[in-house]
C-alpha positions in Angstrom: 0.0 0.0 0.0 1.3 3.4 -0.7 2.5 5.6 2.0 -0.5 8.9 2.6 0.5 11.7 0.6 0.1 15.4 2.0 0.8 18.6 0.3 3.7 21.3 1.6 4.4 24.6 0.7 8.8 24.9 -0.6 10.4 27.6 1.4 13.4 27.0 -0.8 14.0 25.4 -4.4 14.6 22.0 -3.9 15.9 19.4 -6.5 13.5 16.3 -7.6 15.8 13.4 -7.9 16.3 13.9 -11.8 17.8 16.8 -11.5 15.2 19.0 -12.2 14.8 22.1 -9.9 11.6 22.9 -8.3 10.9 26.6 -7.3 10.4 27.6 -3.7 6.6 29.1 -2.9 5.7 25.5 -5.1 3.1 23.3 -3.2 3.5 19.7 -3.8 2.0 16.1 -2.1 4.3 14.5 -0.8 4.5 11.1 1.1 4.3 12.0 5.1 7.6 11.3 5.7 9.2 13.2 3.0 7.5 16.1 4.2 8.1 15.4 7.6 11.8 15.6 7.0 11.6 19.1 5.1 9.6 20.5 7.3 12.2 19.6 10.3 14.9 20.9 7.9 13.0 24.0 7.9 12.6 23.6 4.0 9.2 23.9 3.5 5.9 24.3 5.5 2.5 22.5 5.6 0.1 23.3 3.1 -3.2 21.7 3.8 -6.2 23.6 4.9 -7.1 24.7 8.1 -10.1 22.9 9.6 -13.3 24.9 7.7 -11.2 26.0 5.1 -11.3 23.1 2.6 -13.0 24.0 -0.4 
């Protein structure tokens, strides 16, 4: 089963694994521990919707 995906905000440009840079201010969904590890790393911040705010 695949690991729960959630999405962060990039507080820096980050590189995918090809290569390829991604621009900070990007949102992405990533699995839970990948963006528990940026967010630690202070390279990004959580991007989901406040409770109410899902629309």
């Amino acid at each position: 089963m695949a690991e729960k995906k959630t999405p962060i905000r990039l507080l820096y440009d980050t590189w995918a694994e090809n290569d390829q840079r991604i621009p900070a201010g990007t949102v992405l969904d990533v699995p839970v521990s990948a963006a528990k590890e940026l967010i630690a790393n202070g390279k990004a911040e959580r991007a989901d919707p406040l409770p109410g705010d899902d629309a």
